[in-house]
Backbone as ProteinMPNN parsed JSONL, in Angstrom:
{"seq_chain_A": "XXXXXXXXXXXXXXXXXXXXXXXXXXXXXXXXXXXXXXXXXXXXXXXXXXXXXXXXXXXXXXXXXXXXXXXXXX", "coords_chain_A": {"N_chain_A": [[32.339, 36.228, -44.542], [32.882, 37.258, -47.056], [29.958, 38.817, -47.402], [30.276, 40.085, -46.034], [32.548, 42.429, -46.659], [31.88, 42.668, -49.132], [29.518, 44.177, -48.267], [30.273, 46.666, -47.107], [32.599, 47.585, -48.999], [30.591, 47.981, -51.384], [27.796, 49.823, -52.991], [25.004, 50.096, -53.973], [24.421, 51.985, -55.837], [26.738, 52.148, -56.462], [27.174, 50.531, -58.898], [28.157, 47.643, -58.813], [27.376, 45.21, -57.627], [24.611, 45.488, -57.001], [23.112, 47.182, -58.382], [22.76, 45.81, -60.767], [21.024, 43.636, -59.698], [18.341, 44.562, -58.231], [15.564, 44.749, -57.691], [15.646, 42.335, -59.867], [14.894, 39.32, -60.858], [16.696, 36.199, -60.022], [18.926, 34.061, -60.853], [20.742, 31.703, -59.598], [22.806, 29.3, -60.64], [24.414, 26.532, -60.317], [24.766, 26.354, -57.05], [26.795, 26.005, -55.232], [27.894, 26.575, -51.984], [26.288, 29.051, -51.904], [26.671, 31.88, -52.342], [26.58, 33.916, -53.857], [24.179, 33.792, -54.328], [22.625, 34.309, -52.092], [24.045, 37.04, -51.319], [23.091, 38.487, -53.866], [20.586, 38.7, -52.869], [20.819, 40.253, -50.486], [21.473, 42.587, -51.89], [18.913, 43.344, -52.392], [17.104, 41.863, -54.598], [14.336, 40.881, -56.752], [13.35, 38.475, -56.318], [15.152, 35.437, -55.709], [16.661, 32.152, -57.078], [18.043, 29.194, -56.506], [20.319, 26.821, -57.359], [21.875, 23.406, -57.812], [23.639, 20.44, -58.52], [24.456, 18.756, -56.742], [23.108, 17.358, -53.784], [24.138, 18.252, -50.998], [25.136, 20.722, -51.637], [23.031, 22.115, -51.953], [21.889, 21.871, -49.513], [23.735, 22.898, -47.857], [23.293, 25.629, -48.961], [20.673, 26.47, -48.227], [21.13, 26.39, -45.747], [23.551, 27.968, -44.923], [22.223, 30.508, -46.312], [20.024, 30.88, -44.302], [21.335, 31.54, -41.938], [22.051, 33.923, -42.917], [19.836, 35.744, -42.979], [18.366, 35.693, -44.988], [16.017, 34.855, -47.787], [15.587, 32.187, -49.91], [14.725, 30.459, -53.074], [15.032, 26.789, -54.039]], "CA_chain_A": [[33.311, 37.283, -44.729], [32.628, 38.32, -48.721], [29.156, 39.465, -47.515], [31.293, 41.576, -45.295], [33.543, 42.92, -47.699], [30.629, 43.71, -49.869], [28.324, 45.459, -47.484], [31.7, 47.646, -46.631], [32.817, 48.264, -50.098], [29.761, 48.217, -52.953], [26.316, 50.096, -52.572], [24.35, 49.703, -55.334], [24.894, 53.098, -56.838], [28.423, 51.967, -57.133], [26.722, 48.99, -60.3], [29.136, 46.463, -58.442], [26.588, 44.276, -57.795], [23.151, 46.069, -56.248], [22.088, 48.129, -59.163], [22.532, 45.251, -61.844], [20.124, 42.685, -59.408], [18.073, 45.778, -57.654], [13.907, 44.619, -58.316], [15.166, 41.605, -60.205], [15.075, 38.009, -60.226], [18.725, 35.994, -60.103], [19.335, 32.51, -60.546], [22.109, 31.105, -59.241], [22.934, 28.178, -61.47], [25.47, 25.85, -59.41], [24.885, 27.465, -56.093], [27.704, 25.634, -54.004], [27.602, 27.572, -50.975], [25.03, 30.049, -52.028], [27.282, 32.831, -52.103], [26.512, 34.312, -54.524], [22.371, 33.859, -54.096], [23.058, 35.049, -50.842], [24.693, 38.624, -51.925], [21.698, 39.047, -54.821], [19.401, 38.723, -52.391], [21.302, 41.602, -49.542], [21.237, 43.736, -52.645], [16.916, 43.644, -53.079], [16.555, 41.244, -56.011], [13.371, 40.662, -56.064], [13.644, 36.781, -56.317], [16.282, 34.079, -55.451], [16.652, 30.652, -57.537], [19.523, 28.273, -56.162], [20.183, 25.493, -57.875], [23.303, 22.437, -57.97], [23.004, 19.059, -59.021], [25.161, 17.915, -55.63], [22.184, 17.834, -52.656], [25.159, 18.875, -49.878], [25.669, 22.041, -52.093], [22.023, 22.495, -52.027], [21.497, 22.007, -48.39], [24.619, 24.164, -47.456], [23.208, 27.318, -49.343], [19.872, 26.981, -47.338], [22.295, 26.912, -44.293], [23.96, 30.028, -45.413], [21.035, 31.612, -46.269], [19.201, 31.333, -43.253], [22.445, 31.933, -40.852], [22.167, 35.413, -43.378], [18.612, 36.019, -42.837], [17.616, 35.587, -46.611], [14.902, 33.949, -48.644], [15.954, 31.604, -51.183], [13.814, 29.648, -53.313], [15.923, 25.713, -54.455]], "C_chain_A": [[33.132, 37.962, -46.071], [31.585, 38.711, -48.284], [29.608, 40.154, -46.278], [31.476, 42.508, -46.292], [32.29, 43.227, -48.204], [29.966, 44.525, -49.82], [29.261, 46.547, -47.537], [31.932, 48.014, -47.699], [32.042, 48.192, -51.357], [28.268, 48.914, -52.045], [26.182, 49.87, -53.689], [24.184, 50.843, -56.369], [25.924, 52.945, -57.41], [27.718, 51.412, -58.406], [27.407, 48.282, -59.779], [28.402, 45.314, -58.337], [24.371, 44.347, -57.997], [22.781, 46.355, -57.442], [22.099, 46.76, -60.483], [21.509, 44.455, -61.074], [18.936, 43.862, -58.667], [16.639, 45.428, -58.793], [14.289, 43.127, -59.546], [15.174, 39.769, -59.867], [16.09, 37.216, -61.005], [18.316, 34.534, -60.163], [20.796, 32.246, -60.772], [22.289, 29.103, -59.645], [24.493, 27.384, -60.931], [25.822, 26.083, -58.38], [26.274, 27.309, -55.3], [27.088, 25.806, -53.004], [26.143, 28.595, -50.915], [25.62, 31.322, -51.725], [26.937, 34.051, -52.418], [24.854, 34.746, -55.039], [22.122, 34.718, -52.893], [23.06, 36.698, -51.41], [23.457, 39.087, -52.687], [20.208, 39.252, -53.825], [19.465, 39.678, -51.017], [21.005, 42.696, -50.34], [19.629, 43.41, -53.544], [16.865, 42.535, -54.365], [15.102, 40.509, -55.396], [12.899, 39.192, -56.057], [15.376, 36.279, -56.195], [15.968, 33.093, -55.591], [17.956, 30.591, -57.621], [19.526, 26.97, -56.844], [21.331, 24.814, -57.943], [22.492, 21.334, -58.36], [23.532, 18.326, -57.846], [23.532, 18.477, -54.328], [23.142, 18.453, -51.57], [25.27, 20.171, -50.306], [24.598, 22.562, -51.602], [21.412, 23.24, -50.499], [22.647, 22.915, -47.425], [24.426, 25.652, -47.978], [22.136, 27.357, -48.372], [20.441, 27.051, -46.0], [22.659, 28.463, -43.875], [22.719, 30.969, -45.537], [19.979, 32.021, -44.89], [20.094, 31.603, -41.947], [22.213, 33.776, -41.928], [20.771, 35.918, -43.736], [18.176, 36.176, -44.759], [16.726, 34.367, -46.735], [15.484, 33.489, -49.672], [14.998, 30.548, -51.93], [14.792, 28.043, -54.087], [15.108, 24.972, -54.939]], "O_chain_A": [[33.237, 39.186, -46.152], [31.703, 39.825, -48.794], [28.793, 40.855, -45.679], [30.611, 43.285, -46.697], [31.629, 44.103, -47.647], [29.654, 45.398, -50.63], [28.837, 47.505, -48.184], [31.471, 49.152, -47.792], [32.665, 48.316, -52.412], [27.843, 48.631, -50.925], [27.069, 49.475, -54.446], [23.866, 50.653, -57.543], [26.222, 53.361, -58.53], [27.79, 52.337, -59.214], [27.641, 47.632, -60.798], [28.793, 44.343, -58.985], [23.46, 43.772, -58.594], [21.846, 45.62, -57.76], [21.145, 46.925, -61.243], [20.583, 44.393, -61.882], [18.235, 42.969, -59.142], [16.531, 45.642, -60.0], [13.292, 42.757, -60.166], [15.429, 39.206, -58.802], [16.364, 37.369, -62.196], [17.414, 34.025, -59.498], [21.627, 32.455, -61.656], [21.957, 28.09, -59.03], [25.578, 27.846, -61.285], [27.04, 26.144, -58.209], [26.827, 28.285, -54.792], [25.937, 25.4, -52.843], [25.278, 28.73, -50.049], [25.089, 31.943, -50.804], [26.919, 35.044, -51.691], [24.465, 35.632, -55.8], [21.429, 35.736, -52.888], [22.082, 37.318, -51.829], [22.796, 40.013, -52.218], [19.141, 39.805, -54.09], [18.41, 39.918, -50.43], [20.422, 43.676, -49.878], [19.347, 43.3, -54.737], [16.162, 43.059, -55.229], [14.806, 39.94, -54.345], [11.756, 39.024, -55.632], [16.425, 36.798, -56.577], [15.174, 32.584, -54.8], [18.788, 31.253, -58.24], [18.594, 26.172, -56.747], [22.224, 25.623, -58.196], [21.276, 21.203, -58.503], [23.127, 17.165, -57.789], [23.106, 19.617, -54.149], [22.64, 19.522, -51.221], [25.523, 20.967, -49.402], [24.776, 23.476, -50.798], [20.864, 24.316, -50.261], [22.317, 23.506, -46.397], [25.093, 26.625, -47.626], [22.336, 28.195, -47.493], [20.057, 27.923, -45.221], [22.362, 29.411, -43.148], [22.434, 31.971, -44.882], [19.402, 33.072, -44.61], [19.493, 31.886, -40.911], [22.291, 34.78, -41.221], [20.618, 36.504, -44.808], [17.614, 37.121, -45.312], [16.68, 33.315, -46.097], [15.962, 34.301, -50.464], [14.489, 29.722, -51.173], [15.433, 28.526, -55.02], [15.461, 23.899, -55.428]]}, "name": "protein", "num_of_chains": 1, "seq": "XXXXXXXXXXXXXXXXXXXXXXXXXXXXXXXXXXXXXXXXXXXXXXXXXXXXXXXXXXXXXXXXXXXXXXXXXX"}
């Protein structure tokens, strides 16, 4: 549902999220979920690093990510 809401209200002209990650590369430092790796990686960054110290967090972002057709690298 937030990568709802996002697609629906930010493009990346807005700067909301797209134009600050837009060609680069993001690390997501405590991924949980991967919410947030996720999203950087709808708006073009041109890399995704997930990382937690819990393996369940770890293995629930590559979940997420591949239920949201993204590449993530963990």
């Amino acid at each position: 549902m937030c990568l709802e809401w996002i697609a629906e209200s930010a493009t990346p002209q807005e700067g909301l999220a797209g134009e600050r990650v837009l060609g680069k590369r993001v690390l997501d430092y405590g991924c949980g979920s991967g919410i947030l790796a996720i999203a950087a990686a709808k708006f073009d960054a041109s890399s995704v690093d997930a990382v937690d110290i819990d393996p369940a967090a770890v293995e629930a972002t590559l979940y997420n990510a591949n239920k949201n057709a993204v590449q993530l690298q963990t």
